[in-house]
Backbone as numpy.savetxt, mean C-alpha at the origin, in Angstrom:
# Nx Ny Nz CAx CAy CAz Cx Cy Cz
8.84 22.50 17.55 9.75 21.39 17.41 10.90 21.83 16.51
11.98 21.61 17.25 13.10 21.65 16.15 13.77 20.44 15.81
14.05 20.49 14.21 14.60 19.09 13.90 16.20 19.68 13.14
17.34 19.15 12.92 18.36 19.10 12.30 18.27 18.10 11.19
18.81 18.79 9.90 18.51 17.72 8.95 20.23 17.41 8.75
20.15 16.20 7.91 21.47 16.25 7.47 21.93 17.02 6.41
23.45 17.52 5.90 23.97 18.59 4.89 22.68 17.89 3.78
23.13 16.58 3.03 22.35 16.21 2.39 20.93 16.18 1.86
20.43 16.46 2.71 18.66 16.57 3.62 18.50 18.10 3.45
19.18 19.11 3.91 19.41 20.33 3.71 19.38 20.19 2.07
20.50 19.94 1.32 20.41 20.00 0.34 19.09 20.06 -0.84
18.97 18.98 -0.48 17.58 17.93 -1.05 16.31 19.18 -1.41
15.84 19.84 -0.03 14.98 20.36 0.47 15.44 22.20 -0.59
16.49 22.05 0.16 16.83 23.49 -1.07 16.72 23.55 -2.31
17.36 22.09 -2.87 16.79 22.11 -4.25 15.77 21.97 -4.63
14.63 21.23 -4.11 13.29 21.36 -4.49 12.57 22.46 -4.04
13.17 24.17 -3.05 12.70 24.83 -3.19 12.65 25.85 -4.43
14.73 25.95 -4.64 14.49 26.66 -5.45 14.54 26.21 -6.69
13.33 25.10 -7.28 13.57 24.71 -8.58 11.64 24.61 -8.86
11.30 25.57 -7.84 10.17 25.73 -7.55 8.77 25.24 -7.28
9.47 24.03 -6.49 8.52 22.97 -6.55 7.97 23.11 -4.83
8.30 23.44 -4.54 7.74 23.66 -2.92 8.13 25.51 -2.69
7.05 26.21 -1.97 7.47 27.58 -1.64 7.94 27.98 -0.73
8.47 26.80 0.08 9.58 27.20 1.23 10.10 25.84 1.97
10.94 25.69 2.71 11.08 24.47 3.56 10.12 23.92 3.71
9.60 24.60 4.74 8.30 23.97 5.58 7.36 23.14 4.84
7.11 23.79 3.71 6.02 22.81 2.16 6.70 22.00 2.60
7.85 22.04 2.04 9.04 20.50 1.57 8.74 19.47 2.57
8.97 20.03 4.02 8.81 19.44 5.12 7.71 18.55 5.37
6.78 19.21 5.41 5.40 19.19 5.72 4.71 18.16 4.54
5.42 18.31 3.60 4.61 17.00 2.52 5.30 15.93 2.73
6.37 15.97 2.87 7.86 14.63 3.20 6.79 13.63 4.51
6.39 14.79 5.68 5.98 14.51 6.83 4.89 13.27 6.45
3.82 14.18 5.32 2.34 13.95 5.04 2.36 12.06 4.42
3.52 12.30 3.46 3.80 10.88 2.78 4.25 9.64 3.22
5.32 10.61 4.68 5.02 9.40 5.69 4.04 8.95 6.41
3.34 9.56 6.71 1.89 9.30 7.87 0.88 8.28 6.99
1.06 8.44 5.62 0.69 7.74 4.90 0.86 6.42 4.66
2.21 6.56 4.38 2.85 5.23 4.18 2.84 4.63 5.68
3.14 4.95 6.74 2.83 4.61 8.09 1.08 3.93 8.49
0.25 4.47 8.11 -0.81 3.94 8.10 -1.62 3.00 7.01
-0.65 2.65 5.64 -1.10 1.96 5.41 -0.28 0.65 5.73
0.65 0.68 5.86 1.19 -0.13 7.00 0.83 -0.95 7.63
-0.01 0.10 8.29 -0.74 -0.57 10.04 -1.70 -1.61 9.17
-2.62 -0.83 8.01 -3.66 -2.01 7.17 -3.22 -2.93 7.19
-2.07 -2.98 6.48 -1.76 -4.38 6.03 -1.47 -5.24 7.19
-0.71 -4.62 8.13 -0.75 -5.66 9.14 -1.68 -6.49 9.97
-2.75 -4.91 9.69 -4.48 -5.69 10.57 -4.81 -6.87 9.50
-4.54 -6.63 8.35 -5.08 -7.40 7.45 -4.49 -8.68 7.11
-2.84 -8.81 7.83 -2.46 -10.40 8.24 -2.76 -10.47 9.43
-3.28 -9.85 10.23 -3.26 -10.15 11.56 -4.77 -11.41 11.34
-5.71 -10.32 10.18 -7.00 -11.14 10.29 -7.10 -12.83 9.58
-5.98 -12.56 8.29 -5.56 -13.52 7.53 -5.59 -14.92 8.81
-4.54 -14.94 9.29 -3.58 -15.67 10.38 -5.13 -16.16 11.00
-5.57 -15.31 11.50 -6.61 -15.90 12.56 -7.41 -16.61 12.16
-7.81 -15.99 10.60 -9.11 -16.83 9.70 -8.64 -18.33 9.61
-7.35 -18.17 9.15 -6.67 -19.58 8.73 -6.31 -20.34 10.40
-6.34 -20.15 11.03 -5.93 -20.79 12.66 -7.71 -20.97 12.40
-8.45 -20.75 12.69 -9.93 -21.09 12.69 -10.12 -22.27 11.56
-9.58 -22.79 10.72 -9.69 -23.71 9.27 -10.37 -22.68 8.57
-10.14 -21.19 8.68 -11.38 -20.41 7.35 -10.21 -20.43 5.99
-9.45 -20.53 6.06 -7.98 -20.80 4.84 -8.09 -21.83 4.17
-7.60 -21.15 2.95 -6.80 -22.72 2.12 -5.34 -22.69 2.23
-4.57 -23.74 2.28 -3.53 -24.14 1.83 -3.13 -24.62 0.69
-2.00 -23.53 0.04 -1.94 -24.10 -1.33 -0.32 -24.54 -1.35
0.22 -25.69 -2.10 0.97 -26.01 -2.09 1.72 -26.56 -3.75
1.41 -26.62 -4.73 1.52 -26.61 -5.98 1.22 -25.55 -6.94
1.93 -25.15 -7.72 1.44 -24.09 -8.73 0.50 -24.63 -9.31
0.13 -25.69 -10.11 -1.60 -25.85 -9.66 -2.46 -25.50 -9.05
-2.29 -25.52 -7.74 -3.53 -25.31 -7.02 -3.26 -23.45 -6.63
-2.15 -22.80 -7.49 -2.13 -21.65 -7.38 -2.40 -21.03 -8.52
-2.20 -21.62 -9.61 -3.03 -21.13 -10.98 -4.69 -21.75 -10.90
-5.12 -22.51 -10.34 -6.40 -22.65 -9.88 -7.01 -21.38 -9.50
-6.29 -21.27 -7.99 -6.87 -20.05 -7.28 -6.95 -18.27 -7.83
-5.65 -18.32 -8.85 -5.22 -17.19 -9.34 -6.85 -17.08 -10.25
-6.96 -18.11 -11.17 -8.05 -18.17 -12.17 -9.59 -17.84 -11.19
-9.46 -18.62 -10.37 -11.10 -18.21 -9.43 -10.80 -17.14 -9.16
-10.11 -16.47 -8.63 -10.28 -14.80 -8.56 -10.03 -13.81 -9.32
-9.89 -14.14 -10.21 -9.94 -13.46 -11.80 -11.65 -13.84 -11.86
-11.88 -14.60 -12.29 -13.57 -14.88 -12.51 -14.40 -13.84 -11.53
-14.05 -14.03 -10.16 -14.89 -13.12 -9.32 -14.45 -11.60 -9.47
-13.32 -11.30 -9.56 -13.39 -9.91 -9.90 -14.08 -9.32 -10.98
-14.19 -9.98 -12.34 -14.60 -9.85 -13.83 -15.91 -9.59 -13.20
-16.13 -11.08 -12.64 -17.88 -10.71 -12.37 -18.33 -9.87 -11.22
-18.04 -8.72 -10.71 -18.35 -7.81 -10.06 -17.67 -6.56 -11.14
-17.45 -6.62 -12.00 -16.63 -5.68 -12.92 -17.75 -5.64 -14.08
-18.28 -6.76 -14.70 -19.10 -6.75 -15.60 -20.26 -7.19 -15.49
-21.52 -6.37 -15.75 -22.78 -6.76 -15.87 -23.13 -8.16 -15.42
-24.44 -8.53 -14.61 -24.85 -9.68 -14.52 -24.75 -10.48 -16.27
-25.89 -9.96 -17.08 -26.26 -10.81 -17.89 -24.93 -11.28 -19.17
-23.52 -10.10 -18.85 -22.69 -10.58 -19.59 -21.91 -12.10 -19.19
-22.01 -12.15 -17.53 -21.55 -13.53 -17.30 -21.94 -14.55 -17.72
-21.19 -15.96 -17.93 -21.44 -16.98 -18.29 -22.29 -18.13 -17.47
């Protein structure tokens, strides 16, 4: 595969070779590549993960919150459940 970068892109890539942070293009390339595939797939998570949201809540499995009340409520219940999977049974209250 051949790709054309821009002057800029060229640039970029030269300077992080010779400032010795990658040992040739291709590193440069090839990790640039890696960080996208990354960021690309977690991506996709999040989207499966409103996709599942959406459906739970179309089923009534959701709450609807509509007051910062009932969002400092919810904020506080999941603070509690994280703590308590974070700390010992017998330290809970």
């Amino acid at each position: 595969m051949e790709v054309q970068l821009t002057a800029d892109q060229k640039a970029f890539v030269r300077q992080a070779v010779e400032s010795g942070r990658y040992g040739g293009e291709e590193d440069a390339v090839r990790e640039a590549l890696s960080l996208w595939e990354r960021r690309e797939r977690r991506r996709a998570e999040i989207l499966a993960a409103v996709d599942q949201a959406e459906a739970s809540f179309a089923r009534g499995a959701g709450r609807r919150i509509t007051t910062q009340q009932e969002a400092a409520h919810l904020a506080d219940e999941i603070m509690r459940r994280g703590l308590s999977r974070l700390t010992p049974e017998e330290n809970n209250p």
